[in-house]
mmJSON file of the N, C-alpha and C atoms, coordinates in Angstrom:
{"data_MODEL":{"atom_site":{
"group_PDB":["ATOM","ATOM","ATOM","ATOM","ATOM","ATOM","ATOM","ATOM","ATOM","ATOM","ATOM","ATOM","ATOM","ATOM","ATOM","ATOM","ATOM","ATOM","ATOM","ATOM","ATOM","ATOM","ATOM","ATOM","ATOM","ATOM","ATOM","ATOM","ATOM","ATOM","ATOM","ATOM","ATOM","ATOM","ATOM","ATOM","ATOM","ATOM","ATOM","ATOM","ATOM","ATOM","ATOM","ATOM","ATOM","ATOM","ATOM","ATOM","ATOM","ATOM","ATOM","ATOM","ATOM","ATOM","ATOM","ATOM","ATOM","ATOM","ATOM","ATOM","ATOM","ATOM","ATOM","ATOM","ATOM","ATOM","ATOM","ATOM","ATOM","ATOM","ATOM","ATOM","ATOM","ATOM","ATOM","ATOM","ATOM","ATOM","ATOM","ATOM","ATOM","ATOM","ATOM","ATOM","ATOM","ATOM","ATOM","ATOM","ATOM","ATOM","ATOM","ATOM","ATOM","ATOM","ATOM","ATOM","ATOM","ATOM","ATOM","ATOM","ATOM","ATOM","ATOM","ATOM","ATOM","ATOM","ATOM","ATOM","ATOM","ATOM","ATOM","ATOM","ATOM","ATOM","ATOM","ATOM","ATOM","ATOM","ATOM","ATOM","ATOM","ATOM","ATOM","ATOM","ATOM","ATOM","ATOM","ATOM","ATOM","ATOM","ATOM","ATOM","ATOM","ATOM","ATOM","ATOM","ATOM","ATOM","ATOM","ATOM","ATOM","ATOM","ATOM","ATOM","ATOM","ATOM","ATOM","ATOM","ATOM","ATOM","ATOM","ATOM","ATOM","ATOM","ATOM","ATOM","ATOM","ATOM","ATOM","ATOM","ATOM","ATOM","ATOM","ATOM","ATOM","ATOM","ATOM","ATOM","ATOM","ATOM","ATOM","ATOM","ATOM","ATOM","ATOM","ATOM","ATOM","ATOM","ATOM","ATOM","ATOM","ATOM","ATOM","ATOM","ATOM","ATOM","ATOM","ATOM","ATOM","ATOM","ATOM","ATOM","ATOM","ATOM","ATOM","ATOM","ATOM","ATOM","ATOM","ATOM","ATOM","ATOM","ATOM","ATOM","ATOM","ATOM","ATOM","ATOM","ATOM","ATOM","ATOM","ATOM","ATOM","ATOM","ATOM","ATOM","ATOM","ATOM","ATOM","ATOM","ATOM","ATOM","ATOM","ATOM","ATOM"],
"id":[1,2,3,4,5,6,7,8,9,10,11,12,13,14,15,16,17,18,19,20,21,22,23,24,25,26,27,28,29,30,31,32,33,34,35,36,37,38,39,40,41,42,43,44,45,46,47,48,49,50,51,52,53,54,55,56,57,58,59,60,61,62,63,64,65,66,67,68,69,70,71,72,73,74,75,76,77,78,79,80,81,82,83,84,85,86,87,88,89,90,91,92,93,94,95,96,97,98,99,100,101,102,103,104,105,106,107,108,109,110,111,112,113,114,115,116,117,118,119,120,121,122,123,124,125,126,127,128,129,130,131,132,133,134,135,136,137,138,139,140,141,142,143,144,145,146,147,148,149,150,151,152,153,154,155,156,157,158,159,160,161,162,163,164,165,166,167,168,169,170,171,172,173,174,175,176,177,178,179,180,181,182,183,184,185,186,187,188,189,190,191,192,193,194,195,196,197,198,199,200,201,202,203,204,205,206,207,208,209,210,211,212,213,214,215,216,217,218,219,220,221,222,223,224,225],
"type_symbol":["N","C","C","N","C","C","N","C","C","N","C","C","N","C","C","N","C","C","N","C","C","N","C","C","N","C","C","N","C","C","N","C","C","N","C","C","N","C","C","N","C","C","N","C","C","N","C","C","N","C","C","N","C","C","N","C","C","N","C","C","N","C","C","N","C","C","N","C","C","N","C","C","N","C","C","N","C","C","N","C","C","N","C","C","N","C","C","N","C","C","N","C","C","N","C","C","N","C","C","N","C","C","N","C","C","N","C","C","N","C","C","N","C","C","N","C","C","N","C","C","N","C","C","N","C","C","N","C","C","N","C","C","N","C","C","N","C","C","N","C","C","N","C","C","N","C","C","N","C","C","N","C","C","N","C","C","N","C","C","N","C","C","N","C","C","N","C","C","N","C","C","N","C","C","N","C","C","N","C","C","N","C","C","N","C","C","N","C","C","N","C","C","N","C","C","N","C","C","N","C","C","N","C","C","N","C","C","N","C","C","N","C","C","N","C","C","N","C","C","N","C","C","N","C","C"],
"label_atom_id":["N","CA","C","N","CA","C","N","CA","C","N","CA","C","N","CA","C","N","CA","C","N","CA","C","N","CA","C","N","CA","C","N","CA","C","N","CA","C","N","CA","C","N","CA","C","N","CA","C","N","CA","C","N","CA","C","N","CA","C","N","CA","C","N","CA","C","N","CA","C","N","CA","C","N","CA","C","N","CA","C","N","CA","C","N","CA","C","N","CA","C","N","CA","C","N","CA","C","N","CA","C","N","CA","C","N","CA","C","N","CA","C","N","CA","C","N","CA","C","N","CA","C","N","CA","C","N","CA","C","N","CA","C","N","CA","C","N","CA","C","N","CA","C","N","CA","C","N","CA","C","N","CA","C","N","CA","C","N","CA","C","N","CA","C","N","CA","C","N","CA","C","N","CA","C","N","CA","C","N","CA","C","N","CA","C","N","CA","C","N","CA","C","N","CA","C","N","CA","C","N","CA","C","N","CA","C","N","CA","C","N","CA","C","N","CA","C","N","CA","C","N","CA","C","N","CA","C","N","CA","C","N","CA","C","N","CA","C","N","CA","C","N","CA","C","N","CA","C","N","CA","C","N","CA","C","N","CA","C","N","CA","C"],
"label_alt_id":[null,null,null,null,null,null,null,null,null,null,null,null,null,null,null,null,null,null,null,null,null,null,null,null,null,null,null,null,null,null,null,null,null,null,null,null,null,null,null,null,null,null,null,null,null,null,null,null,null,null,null,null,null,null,null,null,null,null,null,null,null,null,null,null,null,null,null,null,null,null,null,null,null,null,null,null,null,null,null,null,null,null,null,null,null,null,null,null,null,null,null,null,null,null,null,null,null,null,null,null,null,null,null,null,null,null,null,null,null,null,null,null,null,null,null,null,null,null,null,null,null,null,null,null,null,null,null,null,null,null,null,null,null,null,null,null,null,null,null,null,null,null,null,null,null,null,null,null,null,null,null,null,null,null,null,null,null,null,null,null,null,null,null,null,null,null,null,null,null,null,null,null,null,null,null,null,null,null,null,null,null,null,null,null,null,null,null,null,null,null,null,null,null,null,null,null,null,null,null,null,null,null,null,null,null,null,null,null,null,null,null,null,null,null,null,null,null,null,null,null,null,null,null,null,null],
"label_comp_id":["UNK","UNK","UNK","UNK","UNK","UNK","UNK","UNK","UNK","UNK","UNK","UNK","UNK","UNK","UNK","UNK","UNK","UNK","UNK","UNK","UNK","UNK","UNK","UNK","UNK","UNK","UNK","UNK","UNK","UNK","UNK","UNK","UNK","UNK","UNK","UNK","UNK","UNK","UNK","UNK","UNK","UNK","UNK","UNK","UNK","UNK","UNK","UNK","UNK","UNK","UNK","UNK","UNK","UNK","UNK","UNK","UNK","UNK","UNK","UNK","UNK","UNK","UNK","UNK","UNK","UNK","UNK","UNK","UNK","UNK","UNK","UNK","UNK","UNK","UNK","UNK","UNK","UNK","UNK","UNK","UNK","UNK","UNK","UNK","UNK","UNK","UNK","UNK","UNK","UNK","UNK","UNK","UNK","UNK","UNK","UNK","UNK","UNK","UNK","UNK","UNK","UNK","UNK","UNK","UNK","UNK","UNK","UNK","UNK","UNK","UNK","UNK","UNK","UNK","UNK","UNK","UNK","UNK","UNK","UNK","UNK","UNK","UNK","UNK","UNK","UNK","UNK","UNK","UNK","UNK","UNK","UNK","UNK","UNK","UNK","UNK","UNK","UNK","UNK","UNK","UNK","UNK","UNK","UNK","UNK","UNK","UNK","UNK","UNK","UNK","UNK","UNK","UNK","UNK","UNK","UNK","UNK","UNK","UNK","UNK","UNK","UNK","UNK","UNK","UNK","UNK","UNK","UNK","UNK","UNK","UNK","UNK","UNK","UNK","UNK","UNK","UNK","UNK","UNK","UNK","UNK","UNK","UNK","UNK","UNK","UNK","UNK","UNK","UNK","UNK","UNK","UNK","UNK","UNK","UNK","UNK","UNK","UNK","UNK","UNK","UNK","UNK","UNK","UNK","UNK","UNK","UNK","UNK","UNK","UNK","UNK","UNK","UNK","UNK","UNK","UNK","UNK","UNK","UNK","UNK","UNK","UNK","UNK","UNK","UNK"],
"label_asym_id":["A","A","A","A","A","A","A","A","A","A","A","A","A","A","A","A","A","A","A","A","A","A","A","A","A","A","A","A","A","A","A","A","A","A","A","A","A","A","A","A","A","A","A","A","A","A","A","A","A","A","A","A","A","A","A","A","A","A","A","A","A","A","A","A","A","A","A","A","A","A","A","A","A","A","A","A","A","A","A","A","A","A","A","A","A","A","A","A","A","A","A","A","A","A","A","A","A","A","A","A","A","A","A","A","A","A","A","A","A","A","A","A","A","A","A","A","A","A","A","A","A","A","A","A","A","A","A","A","A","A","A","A","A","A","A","A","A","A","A","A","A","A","A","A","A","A","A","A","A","A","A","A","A","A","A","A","A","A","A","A","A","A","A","A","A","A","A","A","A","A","A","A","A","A","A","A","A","A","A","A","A","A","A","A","A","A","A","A","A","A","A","A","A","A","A","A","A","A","A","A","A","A","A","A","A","A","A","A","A","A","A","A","A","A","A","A","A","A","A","A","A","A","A","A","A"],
"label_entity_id":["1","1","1","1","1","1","1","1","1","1","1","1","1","1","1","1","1","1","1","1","1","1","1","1","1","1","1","1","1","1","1","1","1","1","1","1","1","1","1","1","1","1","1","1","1","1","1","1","1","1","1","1","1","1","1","1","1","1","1","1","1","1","1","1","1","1","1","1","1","1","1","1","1","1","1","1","1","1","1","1","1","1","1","1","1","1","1","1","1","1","1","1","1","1","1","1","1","1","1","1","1","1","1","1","1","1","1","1","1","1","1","1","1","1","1","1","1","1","1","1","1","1","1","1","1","1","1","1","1","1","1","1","1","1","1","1","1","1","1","1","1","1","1","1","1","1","1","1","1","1","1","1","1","1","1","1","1","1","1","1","1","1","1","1","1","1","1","1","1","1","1","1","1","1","1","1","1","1","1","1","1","1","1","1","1","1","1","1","1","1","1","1","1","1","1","1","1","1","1","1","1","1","1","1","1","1","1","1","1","1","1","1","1","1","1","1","1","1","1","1","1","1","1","1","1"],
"label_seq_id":[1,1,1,2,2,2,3,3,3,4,4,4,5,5,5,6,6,6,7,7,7,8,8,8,9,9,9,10,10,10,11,11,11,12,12,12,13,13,13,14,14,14,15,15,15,16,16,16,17,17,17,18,18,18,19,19,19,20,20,20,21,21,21,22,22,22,23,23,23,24,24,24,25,25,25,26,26,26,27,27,27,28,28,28,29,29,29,30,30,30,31,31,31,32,32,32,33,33,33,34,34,34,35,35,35,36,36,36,37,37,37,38,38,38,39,39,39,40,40,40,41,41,41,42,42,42,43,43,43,44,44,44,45,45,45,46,46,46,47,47,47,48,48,48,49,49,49,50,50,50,51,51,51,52,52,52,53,53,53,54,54,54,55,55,55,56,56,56,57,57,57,58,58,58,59,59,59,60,60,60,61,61,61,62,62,62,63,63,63,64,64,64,65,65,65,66,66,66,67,67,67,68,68,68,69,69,69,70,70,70,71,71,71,72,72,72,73,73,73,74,74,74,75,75,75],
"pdbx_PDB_ins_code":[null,null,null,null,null,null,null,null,null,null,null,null,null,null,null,null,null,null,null,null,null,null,null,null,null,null,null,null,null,null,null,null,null,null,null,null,null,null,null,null,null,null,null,null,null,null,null,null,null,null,null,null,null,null,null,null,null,null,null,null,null,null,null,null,null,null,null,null,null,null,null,null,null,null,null,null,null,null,null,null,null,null,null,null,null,null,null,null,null,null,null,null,null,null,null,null,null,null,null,null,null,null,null,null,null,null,null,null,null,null,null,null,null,null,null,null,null,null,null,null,null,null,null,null,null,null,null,null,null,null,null,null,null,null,null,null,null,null,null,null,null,null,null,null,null,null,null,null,null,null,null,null,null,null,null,null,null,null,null,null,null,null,null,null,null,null,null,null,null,null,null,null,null,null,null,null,null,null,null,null,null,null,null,null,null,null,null,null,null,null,null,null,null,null,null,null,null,null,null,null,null,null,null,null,null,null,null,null,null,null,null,null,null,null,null,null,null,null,null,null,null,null,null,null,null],
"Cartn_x":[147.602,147.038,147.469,147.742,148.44,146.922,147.349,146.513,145.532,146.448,146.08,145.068,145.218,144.647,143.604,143.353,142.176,141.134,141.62,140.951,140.195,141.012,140.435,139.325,139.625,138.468,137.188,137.294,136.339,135.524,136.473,135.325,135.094,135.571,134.6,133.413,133.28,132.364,131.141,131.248,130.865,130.239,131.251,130.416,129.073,129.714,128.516,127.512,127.581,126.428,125.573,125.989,125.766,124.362,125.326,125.11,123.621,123.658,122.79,121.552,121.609,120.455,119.773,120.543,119.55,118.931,119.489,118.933,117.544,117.525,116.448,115.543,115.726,114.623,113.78,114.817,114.16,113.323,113.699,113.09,111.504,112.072,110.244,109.486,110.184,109.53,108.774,109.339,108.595,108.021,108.16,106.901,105.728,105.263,104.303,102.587,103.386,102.045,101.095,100.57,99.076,97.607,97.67,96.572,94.864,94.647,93.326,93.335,94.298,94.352,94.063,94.607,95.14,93.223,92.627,91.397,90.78,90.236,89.7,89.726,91.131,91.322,90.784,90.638,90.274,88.775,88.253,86.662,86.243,87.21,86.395,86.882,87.515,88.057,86.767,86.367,85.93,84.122,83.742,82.423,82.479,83.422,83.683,83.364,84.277,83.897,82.794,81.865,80.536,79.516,79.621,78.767,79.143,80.382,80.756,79.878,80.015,79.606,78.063,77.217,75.985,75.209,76.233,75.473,75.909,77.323,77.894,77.452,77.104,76.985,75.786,74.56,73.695,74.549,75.424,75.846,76.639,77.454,78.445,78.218,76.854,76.502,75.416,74.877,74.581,75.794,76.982,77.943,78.523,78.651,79.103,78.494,76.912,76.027,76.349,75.689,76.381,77.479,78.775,79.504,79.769,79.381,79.252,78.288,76.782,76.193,76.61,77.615,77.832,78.908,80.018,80.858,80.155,78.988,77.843,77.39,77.398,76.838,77.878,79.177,80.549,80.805,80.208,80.641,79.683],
"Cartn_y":[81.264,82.442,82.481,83.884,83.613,83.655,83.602,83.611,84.997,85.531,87.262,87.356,87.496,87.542,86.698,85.777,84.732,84.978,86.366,86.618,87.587,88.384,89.62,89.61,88.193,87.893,87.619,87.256,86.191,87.46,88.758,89.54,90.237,90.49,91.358,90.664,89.418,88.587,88.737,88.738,88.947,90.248,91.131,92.596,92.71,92.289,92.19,91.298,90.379,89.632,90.137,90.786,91.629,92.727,93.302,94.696,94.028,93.218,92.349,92.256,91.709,90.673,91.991,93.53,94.574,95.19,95.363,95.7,94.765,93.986,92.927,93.236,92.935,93.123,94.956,95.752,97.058,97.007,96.545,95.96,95.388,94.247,93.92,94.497,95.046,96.231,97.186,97.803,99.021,98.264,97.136,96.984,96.121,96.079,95.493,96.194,97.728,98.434,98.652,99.558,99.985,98.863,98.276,96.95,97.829,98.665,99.691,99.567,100.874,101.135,100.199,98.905,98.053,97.268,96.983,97.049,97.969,98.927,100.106,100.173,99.882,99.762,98.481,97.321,96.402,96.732,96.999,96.666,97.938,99.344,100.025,99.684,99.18,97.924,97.348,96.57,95.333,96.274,97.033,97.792,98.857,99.133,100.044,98.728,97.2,96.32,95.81,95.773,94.986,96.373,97.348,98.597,98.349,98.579,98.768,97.64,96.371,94.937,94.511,95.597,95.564,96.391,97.702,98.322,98.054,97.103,96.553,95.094,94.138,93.018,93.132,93.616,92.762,93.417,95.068,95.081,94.155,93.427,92.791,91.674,90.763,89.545,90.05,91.408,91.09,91.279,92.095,92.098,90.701,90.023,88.721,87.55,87.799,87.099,87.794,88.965,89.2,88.741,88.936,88.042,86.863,85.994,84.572,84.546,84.746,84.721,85.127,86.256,86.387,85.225,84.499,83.513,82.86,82.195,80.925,81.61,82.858,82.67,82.884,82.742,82.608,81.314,80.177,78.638,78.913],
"Cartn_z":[108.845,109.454,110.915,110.99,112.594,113.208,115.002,115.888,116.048,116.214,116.352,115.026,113.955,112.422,112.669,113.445,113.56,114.492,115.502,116.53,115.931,114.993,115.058,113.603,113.001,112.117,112.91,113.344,114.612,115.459,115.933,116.856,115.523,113.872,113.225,112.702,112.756,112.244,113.657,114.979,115.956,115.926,115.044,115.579,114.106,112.892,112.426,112.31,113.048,113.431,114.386,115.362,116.5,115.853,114.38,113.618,113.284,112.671,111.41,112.072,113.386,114.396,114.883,114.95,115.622,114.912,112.938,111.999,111.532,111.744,111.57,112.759,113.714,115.128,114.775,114.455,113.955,112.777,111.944,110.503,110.791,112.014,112.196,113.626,113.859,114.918,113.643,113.059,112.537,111.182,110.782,109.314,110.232,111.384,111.424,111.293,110.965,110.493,111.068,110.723,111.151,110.768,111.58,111.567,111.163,112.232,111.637,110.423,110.091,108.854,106.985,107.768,106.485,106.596,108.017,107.569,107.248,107.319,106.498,105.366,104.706,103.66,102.647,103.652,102.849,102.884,103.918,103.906,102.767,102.706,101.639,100.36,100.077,98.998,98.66,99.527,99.2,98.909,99.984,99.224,98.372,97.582,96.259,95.189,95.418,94.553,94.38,95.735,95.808,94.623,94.973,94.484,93.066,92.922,91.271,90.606,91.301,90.867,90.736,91.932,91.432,90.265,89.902,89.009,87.343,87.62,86.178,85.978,86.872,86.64,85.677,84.924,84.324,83.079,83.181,81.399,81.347,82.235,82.129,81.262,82.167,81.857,79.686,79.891,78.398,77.214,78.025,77.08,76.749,77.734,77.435,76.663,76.948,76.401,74.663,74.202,73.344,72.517,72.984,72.145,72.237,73.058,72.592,71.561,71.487,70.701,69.31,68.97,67.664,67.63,68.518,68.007,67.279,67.815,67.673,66.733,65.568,64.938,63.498,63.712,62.721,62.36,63.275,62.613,61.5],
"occupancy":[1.0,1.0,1.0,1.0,1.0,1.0,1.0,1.0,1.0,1.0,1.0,1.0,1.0,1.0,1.0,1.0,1.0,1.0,1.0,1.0,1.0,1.0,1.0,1.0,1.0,1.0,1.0,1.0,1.0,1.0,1.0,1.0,1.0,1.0,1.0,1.0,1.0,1.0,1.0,1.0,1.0,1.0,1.0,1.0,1.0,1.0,1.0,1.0,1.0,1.0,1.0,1.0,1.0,1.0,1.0,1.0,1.0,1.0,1.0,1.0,1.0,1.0,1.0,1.0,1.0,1.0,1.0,1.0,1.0,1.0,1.0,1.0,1.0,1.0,1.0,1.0,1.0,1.0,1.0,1.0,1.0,1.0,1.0,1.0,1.0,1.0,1.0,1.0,1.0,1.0,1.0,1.0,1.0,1.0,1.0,1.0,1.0,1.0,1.0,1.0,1.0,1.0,1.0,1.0,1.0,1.0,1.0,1.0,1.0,1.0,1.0,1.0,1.0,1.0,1.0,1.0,1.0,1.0,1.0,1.0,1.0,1.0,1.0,1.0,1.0,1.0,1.0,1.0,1.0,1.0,1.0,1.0,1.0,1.0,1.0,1.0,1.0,1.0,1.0,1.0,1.0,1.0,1.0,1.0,1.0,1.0,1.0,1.0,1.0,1.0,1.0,1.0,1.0,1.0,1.0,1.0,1.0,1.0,1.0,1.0,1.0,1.0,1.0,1.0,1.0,1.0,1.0,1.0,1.0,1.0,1.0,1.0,1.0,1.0,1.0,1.0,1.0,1.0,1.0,1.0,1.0,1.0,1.0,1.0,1.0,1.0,1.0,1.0,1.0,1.0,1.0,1.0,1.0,1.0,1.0,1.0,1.0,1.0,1.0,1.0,1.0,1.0,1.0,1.0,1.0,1.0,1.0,1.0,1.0,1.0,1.0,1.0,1.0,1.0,1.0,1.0,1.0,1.0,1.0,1.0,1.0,1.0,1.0,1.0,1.0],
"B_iso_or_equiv":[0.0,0.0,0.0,0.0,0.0,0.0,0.0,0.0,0.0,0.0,0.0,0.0,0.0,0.0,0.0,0.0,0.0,0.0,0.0,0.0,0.0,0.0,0.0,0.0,0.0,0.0,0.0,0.0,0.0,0.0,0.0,0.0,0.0,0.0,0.0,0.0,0.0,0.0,0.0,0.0,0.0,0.0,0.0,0.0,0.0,0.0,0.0,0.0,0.0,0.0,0.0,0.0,0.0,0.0,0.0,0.0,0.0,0.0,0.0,0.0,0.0,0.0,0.0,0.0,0.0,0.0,0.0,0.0,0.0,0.0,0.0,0.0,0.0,0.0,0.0,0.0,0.0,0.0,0.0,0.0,0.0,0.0,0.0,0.0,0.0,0.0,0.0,0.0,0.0,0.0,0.0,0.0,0.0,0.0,0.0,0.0,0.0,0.0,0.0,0.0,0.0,0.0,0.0,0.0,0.0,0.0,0.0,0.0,0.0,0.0,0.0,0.0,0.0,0.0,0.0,0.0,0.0,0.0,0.0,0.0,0.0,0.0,0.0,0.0,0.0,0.0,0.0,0.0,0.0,0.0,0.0,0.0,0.0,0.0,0.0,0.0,0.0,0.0,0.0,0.0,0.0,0.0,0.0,0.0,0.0,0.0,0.0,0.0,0.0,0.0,0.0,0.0,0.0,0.0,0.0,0.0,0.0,0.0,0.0,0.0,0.0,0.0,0.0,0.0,0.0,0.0,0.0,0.0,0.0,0.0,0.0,0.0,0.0,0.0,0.0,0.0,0.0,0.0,0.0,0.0,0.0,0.0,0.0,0.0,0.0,0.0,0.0,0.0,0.0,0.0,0.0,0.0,0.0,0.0,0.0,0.0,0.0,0.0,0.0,0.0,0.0,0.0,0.0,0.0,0.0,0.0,0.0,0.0,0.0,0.0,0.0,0.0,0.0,0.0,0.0,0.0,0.0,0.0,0.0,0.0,0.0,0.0,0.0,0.0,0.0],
"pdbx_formal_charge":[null,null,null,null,null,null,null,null,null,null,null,null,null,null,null,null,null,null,null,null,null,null,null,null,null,null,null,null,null,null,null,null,null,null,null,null,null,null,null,null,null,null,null,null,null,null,null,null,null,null,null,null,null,null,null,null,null,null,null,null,null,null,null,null,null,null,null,null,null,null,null,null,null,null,null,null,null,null,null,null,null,null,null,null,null,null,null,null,null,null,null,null,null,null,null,null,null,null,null,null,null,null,null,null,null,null,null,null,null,null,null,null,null,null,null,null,null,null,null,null,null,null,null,null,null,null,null,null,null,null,null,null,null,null,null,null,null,null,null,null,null,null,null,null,null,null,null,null,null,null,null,null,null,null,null,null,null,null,null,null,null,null,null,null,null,null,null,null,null,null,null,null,null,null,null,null,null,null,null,null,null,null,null,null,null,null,null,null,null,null,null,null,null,null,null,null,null,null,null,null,null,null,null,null,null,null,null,null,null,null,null,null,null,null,null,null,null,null,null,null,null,null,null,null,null],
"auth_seq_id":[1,1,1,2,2,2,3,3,3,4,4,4,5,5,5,6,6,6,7,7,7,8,8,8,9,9,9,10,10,10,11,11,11,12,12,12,13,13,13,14,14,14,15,15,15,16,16,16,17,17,17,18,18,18,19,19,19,20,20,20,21,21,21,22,22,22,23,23,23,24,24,24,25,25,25,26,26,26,27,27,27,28,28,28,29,29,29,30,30,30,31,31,31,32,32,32,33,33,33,34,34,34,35,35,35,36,36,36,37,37,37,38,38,38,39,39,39,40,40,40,41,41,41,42,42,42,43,43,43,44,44,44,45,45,45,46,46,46,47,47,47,48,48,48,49,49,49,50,50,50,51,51,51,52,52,52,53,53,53,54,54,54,55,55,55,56,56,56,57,57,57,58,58,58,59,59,59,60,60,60,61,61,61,62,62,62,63,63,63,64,64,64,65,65,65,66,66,66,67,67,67,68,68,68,69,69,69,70,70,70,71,71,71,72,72,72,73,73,73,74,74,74,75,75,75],
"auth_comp_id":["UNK","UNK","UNK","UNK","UNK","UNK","UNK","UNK","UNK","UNK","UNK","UNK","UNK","UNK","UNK","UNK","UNK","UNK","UNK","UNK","UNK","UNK","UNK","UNK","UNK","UNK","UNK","UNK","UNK","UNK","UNK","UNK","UNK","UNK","UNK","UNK","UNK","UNK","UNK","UNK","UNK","UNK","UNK","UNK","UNK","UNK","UNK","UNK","UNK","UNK","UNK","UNK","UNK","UNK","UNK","UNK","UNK","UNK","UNK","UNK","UNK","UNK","UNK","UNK","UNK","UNK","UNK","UNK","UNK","UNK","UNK","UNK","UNK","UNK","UNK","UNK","UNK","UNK","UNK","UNK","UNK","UNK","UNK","UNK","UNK","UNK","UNK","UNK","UNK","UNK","UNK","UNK","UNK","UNK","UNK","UNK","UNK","UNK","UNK","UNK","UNK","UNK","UNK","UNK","UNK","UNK","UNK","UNK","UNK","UNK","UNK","UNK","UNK","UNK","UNK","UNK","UNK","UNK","UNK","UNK","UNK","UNK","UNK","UNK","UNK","UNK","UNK","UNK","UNK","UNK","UNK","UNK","UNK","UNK","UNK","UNK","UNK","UNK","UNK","UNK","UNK","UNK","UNK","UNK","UNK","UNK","UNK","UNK","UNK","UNK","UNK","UNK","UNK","UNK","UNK","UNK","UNK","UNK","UNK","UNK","UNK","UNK","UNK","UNK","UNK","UNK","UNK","UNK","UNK","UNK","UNK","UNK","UNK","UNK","UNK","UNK","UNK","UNK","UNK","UNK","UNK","UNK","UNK","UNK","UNK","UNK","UNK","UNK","UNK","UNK","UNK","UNK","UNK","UNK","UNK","UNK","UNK","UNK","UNK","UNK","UNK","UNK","UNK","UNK","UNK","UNK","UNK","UNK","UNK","UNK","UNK","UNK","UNK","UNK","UNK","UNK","UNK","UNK","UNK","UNK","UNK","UNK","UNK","UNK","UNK"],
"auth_asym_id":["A","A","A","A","A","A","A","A","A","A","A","A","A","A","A","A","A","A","A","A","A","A","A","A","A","A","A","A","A","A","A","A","A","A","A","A","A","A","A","A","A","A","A","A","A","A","A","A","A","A","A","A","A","A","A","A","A","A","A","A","A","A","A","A","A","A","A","A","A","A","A","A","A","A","A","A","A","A","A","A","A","A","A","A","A","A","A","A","A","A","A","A","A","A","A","A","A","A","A","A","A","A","A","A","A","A","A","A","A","A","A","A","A","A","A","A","A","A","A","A","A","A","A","A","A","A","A","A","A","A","A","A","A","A","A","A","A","A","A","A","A","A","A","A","A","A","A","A","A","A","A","A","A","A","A","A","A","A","A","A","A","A","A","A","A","A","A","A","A","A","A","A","A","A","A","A","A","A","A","A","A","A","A","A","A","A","A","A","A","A","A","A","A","A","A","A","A","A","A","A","A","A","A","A","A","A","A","A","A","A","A","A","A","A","A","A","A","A","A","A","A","A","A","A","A"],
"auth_atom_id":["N","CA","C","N","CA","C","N","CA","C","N","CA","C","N","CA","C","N","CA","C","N","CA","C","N","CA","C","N","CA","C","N","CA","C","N","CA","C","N","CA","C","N","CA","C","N","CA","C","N","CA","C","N","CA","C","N","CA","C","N","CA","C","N","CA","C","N","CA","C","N","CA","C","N","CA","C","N","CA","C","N","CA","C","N","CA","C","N","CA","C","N","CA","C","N","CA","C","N","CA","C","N","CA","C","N","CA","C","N","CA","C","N","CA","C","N","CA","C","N","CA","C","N","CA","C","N","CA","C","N","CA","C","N","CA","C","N","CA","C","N","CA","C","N","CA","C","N","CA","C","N","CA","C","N","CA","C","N","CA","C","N","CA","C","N","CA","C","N","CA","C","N","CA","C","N","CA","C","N","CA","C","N","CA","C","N","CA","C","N","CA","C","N","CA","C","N","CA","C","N","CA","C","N","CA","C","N","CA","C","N","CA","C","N","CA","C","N","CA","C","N","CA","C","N","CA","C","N","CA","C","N","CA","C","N","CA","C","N","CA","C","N","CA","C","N","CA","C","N","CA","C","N","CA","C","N","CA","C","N","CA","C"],
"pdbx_PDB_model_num":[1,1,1,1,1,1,1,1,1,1,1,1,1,1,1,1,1,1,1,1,1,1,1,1,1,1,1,1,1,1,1,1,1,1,1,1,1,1,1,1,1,1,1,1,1,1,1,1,1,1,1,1,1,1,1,1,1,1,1,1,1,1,1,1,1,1,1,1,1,1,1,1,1,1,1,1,1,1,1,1,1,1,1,1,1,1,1,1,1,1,1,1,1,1,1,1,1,1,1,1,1,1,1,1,1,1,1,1,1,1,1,1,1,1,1,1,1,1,1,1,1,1,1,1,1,1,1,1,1,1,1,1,1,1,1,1,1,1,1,1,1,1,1,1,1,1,1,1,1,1,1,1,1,1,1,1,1,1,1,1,1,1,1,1,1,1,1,1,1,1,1,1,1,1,1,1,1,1,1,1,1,1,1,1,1,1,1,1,1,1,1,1,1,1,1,1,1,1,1,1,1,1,1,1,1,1,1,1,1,1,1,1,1,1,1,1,1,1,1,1,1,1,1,1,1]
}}}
């Protein structure tokens, strides 16, 4: 490989490394998101689950009771 051919590998490897390192820094510039938002979201997450969970937990627990009881009663 001549010299010249070795240089000019060398600054395109340079320019896309250059390319690469500003696509990335933008990448985590703009996904670090709306922090508010992502709580809001969890906390009405999390009290849609608590609500759902108090008015299903006792069918829950007799549905379950339920069919164990018929397993226990197939031996």
């Amino acid at each position: 490989m001549r010299k010249e051919d070795l240089s000019k590998v060398v600054v395109r490897f340079a320019i896309y490394r250059m390319e690469f390192q500003a696509r990335v820094r933008a990448l985590i510039i703009d996904e670090r998101g709306d922090v508010p938002g992502w709580v809001l979201v969890v906390l009405m997450t999390t009290g849609l689950v608590t609500g759902i969970w108090t008015v299903a937990a006792p069918r829950i627990q007799g549905l379950l009771r339920n069919s164990l009881d018929s397993m226990n009663s197939v031996r």
